[in-house]
N, C-alpha and C positions, 0 to 999 in steps of 0.2 A: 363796892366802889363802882361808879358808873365808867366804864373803857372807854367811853363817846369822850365824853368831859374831857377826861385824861389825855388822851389823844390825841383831842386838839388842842389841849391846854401844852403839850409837849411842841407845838408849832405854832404858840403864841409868840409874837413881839417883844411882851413883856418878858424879858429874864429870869425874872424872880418867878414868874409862875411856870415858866420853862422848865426851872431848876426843880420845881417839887414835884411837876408832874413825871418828869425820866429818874426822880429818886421810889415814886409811887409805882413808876413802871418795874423797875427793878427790884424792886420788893415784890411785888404781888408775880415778877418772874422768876424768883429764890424761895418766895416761901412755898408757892403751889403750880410747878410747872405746866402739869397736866392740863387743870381750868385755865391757867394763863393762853395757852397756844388754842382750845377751845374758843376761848373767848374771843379771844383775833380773827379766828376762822370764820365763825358767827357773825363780826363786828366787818367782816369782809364780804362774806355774802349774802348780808341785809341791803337794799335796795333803797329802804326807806333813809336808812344813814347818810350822813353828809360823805362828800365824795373827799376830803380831804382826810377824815378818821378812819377812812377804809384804805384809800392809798396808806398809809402810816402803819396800817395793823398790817397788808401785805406786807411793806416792805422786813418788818419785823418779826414776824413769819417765815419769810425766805431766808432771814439773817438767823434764825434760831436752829436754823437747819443744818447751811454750811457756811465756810467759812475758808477764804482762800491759803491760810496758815493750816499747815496738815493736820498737826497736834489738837490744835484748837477744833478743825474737824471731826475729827476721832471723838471727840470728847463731846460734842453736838450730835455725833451717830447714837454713840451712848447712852445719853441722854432721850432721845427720840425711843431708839429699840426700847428700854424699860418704862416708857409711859404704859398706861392700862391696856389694854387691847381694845375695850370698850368704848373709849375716850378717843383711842386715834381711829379708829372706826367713824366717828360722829364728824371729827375734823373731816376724814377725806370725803365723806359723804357732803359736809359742807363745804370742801374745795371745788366738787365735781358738779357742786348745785350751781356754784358761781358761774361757770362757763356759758352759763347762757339767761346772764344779766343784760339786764339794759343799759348797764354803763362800761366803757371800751376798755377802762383801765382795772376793772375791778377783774374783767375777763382775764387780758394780760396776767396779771397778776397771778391770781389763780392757777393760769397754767404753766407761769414758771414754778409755783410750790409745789404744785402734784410733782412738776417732773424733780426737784429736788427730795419730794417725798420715795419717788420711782427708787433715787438711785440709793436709799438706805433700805430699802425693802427688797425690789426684786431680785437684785444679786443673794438676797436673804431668803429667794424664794417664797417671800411673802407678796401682796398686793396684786396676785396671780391674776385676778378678776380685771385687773384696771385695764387692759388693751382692747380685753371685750366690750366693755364699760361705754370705752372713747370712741369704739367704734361702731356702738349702738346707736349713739347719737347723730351719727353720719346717714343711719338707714332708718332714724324715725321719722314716720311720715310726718309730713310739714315743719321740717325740722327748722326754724332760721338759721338765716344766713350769718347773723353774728353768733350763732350756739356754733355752726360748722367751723367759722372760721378760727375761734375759740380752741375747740375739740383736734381743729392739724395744727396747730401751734401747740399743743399740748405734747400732742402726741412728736412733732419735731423734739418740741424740749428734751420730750423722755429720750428720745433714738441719742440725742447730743450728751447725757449726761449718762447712759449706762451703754455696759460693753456690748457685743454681737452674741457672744455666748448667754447674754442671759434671756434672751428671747429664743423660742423656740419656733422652727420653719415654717408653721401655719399661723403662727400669730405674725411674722414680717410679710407673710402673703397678706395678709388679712389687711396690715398696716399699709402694702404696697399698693392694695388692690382700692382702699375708699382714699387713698393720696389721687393716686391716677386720676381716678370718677372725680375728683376737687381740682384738676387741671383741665379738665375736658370742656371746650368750648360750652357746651351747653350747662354749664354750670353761671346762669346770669351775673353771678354777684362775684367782680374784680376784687374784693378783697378775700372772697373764698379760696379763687384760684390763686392767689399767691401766696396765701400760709398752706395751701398744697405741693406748690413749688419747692418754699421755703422746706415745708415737713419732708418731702422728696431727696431734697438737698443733705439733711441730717441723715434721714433714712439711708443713704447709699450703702455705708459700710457693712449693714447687714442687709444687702442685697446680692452677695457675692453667689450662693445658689443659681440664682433666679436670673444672672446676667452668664450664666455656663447654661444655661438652657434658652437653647437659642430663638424658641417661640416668643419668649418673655423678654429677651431681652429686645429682640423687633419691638416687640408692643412699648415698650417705657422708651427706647429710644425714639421711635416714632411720636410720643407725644410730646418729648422733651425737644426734639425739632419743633412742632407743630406751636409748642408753645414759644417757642424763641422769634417767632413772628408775632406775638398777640398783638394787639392794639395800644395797649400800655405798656410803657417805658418799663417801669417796677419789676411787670412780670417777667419782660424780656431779659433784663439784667439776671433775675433769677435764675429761668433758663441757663442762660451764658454761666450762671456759678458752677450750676449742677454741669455741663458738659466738661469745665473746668476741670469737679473732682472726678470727673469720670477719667480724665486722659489721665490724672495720677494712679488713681484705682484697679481701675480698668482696660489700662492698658492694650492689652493683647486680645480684648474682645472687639476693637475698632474697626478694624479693615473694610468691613464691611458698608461701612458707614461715613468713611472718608470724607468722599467725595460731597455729601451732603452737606457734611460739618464745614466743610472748605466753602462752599457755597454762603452758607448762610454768615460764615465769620466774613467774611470778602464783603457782603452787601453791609453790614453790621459798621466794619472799620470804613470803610466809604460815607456810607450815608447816616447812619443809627446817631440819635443820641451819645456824648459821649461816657456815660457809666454803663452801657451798651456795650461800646465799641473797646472800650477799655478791657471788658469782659474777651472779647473775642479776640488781642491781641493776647490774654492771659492763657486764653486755650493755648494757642501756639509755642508759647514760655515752659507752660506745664508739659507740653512734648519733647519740649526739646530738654525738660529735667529728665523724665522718663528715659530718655537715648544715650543721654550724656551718661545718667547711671548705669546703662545696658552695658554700654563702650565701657566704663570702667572694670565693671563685673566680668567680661569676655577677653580683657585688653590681653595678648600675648596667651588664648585657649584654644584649642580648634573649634569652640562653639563662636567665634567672634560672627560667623554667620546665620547664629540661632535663629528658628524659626519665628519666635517671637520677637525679634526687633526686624522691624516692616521697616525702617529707615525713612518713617514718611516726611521727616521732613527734608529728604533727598530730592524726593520724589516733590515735593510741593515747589522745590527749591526757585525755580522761574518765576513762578507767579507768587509766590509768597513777598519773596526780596521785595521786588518793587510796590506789592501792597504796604510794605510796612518803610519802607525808605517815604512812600509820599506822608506817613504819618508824620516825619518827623517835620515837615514846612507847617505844622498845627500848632505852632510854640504860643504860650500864652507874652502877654508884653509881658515885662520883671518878673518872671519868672525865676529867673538866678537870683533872685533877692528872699527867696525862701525857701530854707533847705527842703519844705514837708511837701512842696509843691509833685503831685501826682497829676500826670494830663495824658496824652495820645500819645504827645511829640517824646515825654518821659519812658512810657511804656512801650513805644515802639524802637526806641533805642537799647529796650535792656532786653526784649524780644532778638532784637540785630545780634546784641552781644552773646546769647544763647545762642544763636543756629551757628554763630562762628566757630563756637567750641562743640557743636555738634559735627557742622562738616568740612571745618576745616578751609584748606586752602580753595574749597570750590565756592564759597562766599565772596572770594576777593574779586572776577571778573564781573558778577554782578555789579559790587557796589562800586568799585571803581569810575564806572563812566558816571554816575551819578555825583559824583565827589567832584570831576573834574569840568563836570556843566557847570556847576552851581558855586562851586568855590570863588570865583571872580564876578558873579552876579553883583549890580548895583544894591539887590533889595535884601537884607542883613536877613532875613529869615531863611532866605536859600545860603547865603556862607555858615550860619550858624549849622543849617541841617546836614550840608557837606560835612563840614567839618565834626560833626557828632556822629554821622555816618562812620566817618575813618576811625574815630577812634573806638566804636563799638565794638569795631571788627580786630583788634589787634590781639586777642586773646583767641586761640583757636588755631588759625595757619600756621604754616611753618615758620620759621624764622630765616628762610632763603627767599620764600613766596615775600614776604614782608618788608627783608630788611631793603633790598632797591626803591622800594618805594617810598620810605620812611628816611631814605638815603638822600633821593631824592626832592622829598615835598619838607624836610627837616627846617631848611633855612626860608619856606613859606609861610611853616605854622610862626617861625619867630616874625616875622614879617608882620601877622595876623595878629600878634600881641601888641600892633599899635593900630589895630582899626578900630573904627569911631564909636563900633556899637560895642557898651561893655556885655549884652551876650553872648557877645562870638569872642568875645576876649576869655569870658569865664568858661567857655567851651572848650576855645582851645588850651586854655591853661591846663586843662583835666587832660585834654589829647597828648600833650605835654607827659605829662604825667604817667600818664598811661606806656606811652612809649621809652621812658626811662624804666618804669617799672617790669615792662615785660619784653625789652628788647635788649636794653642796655645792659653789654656782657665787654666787658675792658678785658677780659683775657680769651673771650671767642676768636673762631676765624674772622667776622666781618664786624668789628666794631662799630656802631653807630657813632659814638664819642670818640673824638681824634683830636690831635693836637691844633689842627686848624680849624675844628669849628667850637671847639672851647670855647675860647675865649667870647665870643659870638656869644652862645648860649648863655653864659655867665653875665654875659652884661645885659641882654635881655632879662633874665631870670633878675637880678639884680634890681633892675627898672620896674621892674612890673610888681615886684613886692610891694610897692608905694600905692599903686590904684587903689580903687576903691576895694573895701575889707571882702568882699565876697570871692573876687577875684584874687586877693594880694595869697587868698585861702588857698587857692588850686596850685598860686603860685610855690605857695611854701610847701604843699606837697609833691609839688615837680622838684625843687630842691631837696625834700628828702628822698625820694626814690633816686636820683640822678644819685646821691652820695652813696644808697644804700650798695649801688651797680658795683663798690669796691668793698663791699662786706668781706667775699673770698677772695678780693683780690689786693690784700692791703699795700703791699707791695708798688702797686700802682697806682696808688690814692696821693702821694706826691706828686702829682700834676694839680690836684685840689688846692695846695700849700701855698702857692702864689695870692689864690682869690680869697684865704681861710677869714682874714684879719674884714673884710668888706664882707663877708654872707655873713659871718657873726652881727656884725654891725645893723647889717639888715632887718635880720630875722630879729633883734636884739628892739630894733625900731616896728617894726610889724607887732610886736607882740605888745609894744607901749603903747598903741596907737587910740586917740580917744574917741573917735568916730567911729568903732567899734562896739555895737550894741551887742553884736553876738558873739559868743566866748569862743568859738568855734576858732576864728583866726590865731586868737593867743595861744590857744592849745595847739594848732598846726603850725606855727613859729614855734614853739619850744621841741615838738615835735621833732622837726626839722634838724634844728638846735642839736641835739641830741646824735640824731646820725650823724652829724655831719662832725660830732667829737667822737662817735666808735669810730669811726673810719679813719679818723685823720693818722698820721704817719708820725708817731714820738719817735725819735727826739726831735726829729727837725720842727714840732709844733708846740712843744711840753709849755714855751715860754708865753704860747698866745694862748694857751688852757688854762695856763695859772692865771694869766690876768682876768680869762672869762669864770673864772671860779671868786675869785676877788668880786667881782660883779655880780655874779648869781647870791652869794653871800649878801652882800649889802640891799639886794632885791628880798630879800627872804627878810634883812631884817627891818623893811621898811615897814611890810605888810603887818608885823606888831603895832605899828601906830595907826593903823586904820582907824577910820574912826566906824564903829560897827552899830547901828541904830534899828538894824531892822533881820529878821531872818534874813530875809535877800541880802543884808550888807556881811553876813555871816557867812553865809552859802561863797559869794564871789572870795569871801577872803579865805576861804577853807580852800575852794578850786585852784586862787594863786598859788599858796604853799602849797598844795599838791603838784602842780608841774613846777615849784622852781623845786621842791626834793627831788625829785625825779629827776632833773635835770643836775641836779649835787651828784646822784647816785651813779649815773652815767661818767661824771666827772673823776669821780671818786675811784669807779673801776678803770677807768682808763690808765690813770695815772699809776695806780697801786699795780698794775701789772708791768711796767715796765722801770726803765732805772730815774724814774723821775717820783721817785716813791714818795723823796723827800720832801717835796711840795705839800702831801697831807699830812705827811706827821706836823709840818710847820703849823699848822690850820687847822690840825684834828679837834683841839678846844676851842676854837670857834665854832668849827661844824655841832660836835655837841651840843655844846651850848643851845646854837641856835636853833636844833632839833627837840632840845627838852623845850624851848620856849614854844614851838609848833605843839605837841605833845597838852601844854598847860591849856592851849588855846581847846581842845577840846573838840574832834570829829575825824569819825571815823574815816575820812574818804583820805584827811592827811594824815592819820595815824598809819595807814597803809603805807603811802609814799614814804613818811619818816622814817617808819621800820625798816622800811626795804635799804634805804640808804644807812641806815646805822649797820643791818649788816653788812652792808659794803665796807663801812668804814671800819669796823670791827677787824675785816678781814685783811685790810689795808694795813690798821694797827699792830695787829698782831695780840702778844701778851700784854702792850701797855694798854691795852683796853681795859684792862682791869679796873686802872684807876676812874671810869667813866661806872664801874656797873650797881656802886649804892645808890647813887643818885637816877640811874635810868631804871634800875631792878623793878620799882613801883608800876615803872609805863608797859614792861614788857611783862608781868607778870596781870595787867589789867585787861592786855592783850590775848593776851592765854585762855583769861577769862573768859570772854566777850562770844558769848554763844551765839546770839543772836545777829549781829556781823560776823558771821563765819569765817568771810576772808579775811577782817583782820586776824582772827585766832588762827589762820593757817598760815600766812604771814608771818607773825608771831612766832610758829612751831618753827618756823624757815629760820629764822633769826637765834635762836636757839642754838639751831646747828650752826650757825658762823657764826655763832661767837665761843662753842666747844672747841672750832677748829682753831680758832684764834688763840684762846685760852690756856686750853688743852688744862692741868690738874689745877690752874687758878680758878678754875669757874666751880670749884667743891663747895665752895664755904655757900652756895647757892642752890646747889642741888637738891636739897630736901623739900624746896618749896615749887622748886621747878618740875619734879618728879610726883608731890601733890596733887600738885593743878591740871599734868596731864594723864596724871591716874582718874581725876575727876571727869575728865574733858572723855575721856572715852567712855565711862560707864553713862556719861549722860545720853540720856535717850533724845533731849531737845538741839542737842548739838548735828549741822550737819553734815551726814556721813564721808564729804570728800576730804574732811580733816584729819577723818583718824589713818590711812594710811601714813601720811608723813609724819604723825602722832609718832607709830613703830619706828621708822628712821629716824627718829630725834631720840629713842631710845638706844640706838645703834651710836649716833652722833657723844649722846653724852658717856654712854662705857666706855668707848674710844679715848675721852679724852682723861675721863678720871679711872681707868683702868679697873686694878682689884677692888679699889675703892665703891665698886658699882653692885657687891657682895650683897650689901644689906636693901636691895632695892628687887634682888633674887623674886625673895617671896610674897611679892607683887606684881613685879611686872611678867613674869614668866605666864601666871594662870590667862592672862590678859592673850596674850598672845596663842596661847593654845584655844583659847575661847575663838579670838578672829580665827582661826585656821579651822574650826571647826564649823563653824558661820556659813563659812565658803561652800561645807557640800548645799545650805540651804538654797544659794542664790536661783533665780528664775535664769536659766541658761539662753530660753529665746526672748529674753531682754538686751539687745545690744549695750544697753546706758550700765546693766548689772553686770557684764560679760565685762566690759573696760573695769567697771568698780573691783569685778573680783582679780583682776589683774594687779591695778595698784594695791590693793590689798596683798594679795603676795608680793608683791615687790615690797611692799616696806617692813612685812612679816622679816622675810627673808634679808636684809638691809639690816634689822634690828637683830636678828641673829649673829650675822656676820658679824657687826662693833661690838657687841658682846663677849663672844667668841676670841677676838681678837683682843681685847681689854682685860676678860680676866688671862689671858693665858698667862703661864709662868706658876706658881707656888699653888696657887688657890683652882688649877683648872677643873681639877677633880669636882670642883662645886657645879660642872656644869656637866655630870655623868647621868642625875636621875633624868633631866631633858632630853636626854641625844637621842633616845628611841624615837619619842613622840615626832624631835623633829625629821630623822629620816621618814617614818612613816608619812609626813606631812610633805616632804621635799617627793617622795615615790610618788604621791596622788598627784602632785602636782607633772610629776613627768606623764605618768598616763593619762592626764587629760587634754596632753598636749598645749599647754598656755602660753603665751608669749613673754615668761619671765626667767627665759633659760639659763641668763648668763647669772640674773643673783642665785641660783639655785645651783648653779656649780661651783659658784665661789663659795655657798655655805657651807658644800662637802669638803673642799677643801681646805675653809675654815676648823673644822668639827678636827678633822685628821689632823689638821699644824698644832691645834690647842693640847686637844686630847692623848696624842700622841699613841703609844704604845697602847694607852687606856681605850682606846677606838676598836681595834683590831677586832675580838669578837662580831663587836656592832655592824662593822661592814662586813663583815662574813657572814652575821646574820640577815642582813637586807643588799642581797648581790647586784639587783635594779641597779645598781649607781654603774655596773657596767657594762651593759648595754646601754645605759644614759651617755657617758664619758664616749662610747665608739659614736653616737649619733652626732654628740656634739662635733666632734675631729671634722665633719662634713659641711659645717656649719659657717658663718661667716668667721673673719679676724678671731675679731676681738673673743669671742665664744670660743675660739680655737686655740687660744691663749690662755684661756680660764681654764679653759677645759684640762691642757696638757699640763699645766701647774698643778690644779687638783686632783689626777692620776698621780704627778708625783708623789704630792703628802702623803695619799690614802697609798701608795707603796709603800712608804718611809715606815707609813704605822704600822700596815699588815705586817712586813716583813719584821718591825723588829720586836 
């Protein structure tokens, strides 16, 4: 078969010839892989070929390789590793021929498949040759310039797709040394020097040698200056990347170099281009990430004055401020009319809000005079940039430094929510916002919110919901942080009680509103919505919840009549049910926790109902929402949920299923457990399929992994409720559990993301044990005597490795002692660990101190009797 033909027959117009050439392609990729990816390779670095059948064979090439689904990866390595040896020999030889074609995309191309090729090979310690390879072509005389510029894009790719360990110190010198010579003035050709940059850029992480030897590192930082001046925009911005990842990197090897970097950023955010200047407000951000984590890491050690935190952005603090305070007068016009909008005036406002939280209250004397020049200027770009200043800085200072001020200019910013320009409105709506969120304490010394500026604030907030949707947005979320100020303090949330019946109304009309092309608003009106019924103060409100629940119900059952004609008409009606459940669900638990219970039992078969109707409608994103809110309502319910679970059983056991949206299936497991807790031994006649599905859900290897801990706790959840009855589930789920516990010595420890994983994993180990524990005890305990060693031994590893899952792990010893009773006594004699564990705990906070001296008791009750 001709692969030309094919190939462009697969990017014809025609359909019909579309269709047989990707069925031709597919075949001749099933029947003989080997020739298949040959053939592309060949069909890619032929010159003579049309440039459309050779783009097509790359990009299918690079898609045969990886693939962003892990599994699916795996399975593409696989596939790759058992081709001939001979055969992929031929490929790379003809990937590495291509680098120095005469066509720009055939190049590209090329050297993103070697470096995909790189990253199944070298970590395999194959492909050994390739670094030498790429870097011949750097020192062949008369090399061209599109072969070089080819060959550091290669070679970038490879550094970006495999780890530091799998090159060895002379092959990244090798690497570092022909990138360098490709940034170096006298290299003629701008496109060489900027996939030098670029390859530079990738390259840094295995530079870390070579920047601790302080010759080398002068020499690359000196070019990496030398180049953030070039002549071209492109390469300057590059530059500006690479000094970026260096202040994350690199940190502690800078001092030296400060003062230069300051220079060149300063001339950059002033005069440069701005994807330039953009660059060099990023360095600044990236320092002040670097400090902020310093200060976290030291907060409260005597190392808080480590050698390594230089505090340079103390030390820049004077001239820094005002460079970036002028960025912010650079606002594009409508700006506020697009969320993705990124510019100077954006960038140097989140740069501001960085160094706030870096040094605190010594930011505020800076920006202050600058706020109170320009906040009463005629011209709306100096009120906008005041007012984005103030709010920049409110995360960081104290709350004494702060609160006079915010005391002060409170009744200005309301003022400001009626000037002419709506970006100083949308500004300050977020400053608004901001100031509720991180100042607003109703039960502090110095209250921002008082009884006399209330009202004031409410009726502004009130009005300004109605603007235009960009703004009415900022508004809705200054109403919710302002309610949220009474999360701890519910107590005091009846002063809200007056305004309740009118912000409902509001947020109710904001989120109706049809000049609203962007969903963003609806969603921060319900949003809103939401806090502003956790907070509210039952009973004095129960009767204006009922009626906003009456409302949300008839809103949920409108969206059934949509009329739906298109994915998009599908998508908006899935997003509505998703926040009006969500906004049920909030409802739901409000109510159900206090003595106004009886309003959802009145409505519980409406709520259902109108959840199985979301459920039929079919997507994931409201399958979540629904869930969430049926186990609200479940919990609500209590045991009469029962009569709800033939008809829902279907949707929640689909749930369970659903591997592939995870979070519904962990959702799902969530739900599981409220509705055990609801049920309690009514939910039996259901167990055997529920018990199935998540026996299935853990052995699956495609499921992922942050479902199966609350997997274990849902087995803890269901013995709980069905007790002895949980016998014949023994000799299944028991291996199950011994298997995770055994998993855990495998985990990679200097993985932070494996380090959290192996934690939840003991927790729901240990969770699952406990409801177990607890469920069979009485007649049948004895059934849980061949386990108890395993789990001590597992509960001791876990004490010596010190994990942060102390308190389920003292609850299971004294689970094991209440069950087992008298039948323990040996076992803890045999594994004495649990007392030195029990004295540790006594030291411990509360609640651990409380587990702790309960389960001392039992295990006495046992030993002794």
């Amino acid at each position: 078969m001709d692969i030309t033909q094919i190939l462009l027959a697969a990017q014809s117009p025609d359909a019909n010839l579309r269709t047989v050439a990707e069925t031709n392609l597919t075949q001749f990729q099933e029947q003989n892989l080997p020739n298949f990816l040959l053939s592309l390779s060949v069909e890619l670095s032929n010159d003579e070929k049309p440039p459309e059948s050779r783009r097509l064979a790359g990009i299918i090439l690079k898609n045969s390789l990886d693939a962003k689904d892990s599994s699916k990866k795996e399975l593409l390595t696989q596939q790759w590793v058992s081709v001939d040896p001979s055969i992929k020999s031929k490929i790379k030889e003809s990937l590495l021929g291509t680098l120095g074609s005469s066509v720009h995309d055939a190049r590209r191309t090329s050297s993103q498949v070697i470096a995909k090729v790189a990253s199944i090979e070298i970590p395999r310690r194959e492909w050994q040759d390739l670094i030498a390879k790429l870097l011949g072509n750097m020192t062949l005389p008369g090399a061209s310039a599109p072969l070089k510029q080819a060959t550091l894009e290669a070679l970038g790719y490879v550094c970006e797709e495999i780890s530091p360990q799998h090159l060895e110190q002379d092959q990244v010198n090798a690497v570092l040394t022909a990138v360098v010579q490709g940034m170096n003035q006298t290299e003629l050709s701008s496109e060489v020097r900027l996939a030098a940059v670029k390859a530079l850029y990738n390259a840094l992480d295995f530079a870390e040698s070579n920047f601790a030897n302080e010759m080398e590192r002068n020499y690359i930082m000196k070019v990496i200056c030398d180049t953030a001046v070039s002549k071209e925009v492109e390469i300057r911005q590059a530059a500006f990347e690479c000094l970026v990842a260096i202040a994350s990197t690199y940190y502690s090897h800078l001092d030296y170099y400060m003062q230069t970097i300051f220079n060149l950023t300063a001339n950059a955010v002033k005069g440069d281009e701005e994807p330039v200047a953009l660059q060099a407000v990023e360095f600044w951000s990236a320092i002040c990430d670097e400090e902020i984590a310093l200060q976290d890491e030291y907060e409260g050690s005597d190392d808080g004055n480590s050698t390594i935190h230089f505090r340079f952005i103390e030390k820049a603090l004077p001239s820094l401020v005002p460079m970036l305070l002028e960025t912010l007068l650079k606002q594009e016009e409508d700006q506020d009319q697009d969320d993705n909008v990124w510019n100077i005036s954006m960038s140097g406002g989140t740069c501001l809000g960085l160094i706030a939280r870096t040094v605190g209250d010594a930011i505020v004397p800076l920006v202050m005079p600058f706020v109170e020049a320009n906040i009463t200027k005629p011209d709306w770009h100096c009120r906008e940039a005041a007012t984005f200043a103030f709010g920049s800085i409110l995360e960081g200072p104290s709350v004494e430094k702060l609160a006079p001020l915010v005391q002060s200019g409170l009744g200005f910013l309301l003022n400001t929510m009626n000037d002419s320009n709506t970006q100083v409105k949308d500004t300050t709506a977020w400053t608004l916002g901001r100031v509720f969120e991180l100042l607003h304490s109703p039960a502090g010394a110095n209250p921002i919110i008082n009884s006399s500026n209330l009202p004031r604030i409410m009726a502004v907030l009130l009005e300004s919901s109605k603007d235009v949707p960009n703004v009415a947005e900022k508004v809705c979320g200054a109403i919710y942080f302002l309610a949220q100020g009474y999360e701890d303090a519910e107590s005091m949330s009846s002063v809200l009680t007056p305004y309740l019946p009118n912000v409902i109304a509001a947020l109710l009309s904001a989120a109706d509103r049809a000049d609203t092309t962007h969903f963003r608003l609806r969603a921060s009106a319900y949003e809103a919505l939401n806090e502003i019924v956790r907070v509210s103060n039952v009973p004095e409100t129960s009767g204006i919840i009922g009626q906003l629940l009456q409302e949300i119900m008839r809103r949920l059952n409108l969206t059934f009549d949509l009329h739906i004609l298109s994915s998009g008409d599908k998508e908006k009606q899935s997003d509505l049910q998703a926040l009006l459940c969500g906004v049920l669900q909030v409802i739901i638990q409000k109510l159900s926790s206090t003595d106004a219970k009886s309003i959802i039992a009145l409505t519980a078969d409406q709520l259902m109902t109108l959840f199985l109707r979301v459920f039929a409608c079919h997507s994931s994103t409201v399958h979540e929402e629904a869930m969430l809110a049926i186990g609200a309502l479940a919990y609500a319910t209590g045991p009469d949920f029962v009569k709800y679970m033939p008809n829902f059983f279907t949707y929640l056991e689909a749930g369970l299923q659903n591997y592939e949206e995870y979070q519904v299936c962990s959702i799902s497991v969530g739900v599981v457990g409220d509705i055990c807790r609801a049920l309690e031994d009514k939910i039996l006649p259901f167990c055997d399929r529920i018990m199935t599905v998540l026996l299935k859900d853990l052995s699956n290897s495609m499921l992922n992994r942050s479902v199966k801990p609350p997997i274990f706790s849902c087995f803890g959840d269901i013995a709980l409720a069905i007790g002895e009855n949980f016998e014949k589930y023994l000799p299944y789920g028991m291996p199950m559990l011994q298997g995770a516990a055994e998993l855990l010595g495998t985990l990679d420890q200097s993985d932070d993301d494996m380090v959290d994983y192996g934690n939840q994993l003991r927790r729901g180990i240990f969770e699952a044990y406990s409801g177990i524990l607890q469920g069979i005890k009485g007649p049948k305990a004895q059934l849980m005597i061949p386990y108890a060693t395993h789990l001590l031994q597992f509960t001791e590893a876990v004490f010596r490795d010190r994990s942060s899952v102390t308190k389920a792990a003292v609850a299971v010893l004294g689970d094991l002692a209440d069950t087992l009773g008298a039948s323990s006594k040996d076992l803890f004699q045999a594994h004495l660990f649990h007392v030195e564990f029990l004295r540790e705990c006594l030291d411990l906070d509360d609640e651990v101190r409380e587990t702790a001296s309960w389960a001392q008791g039992m295990i006495n009750q046992a030993v002794v009797s």
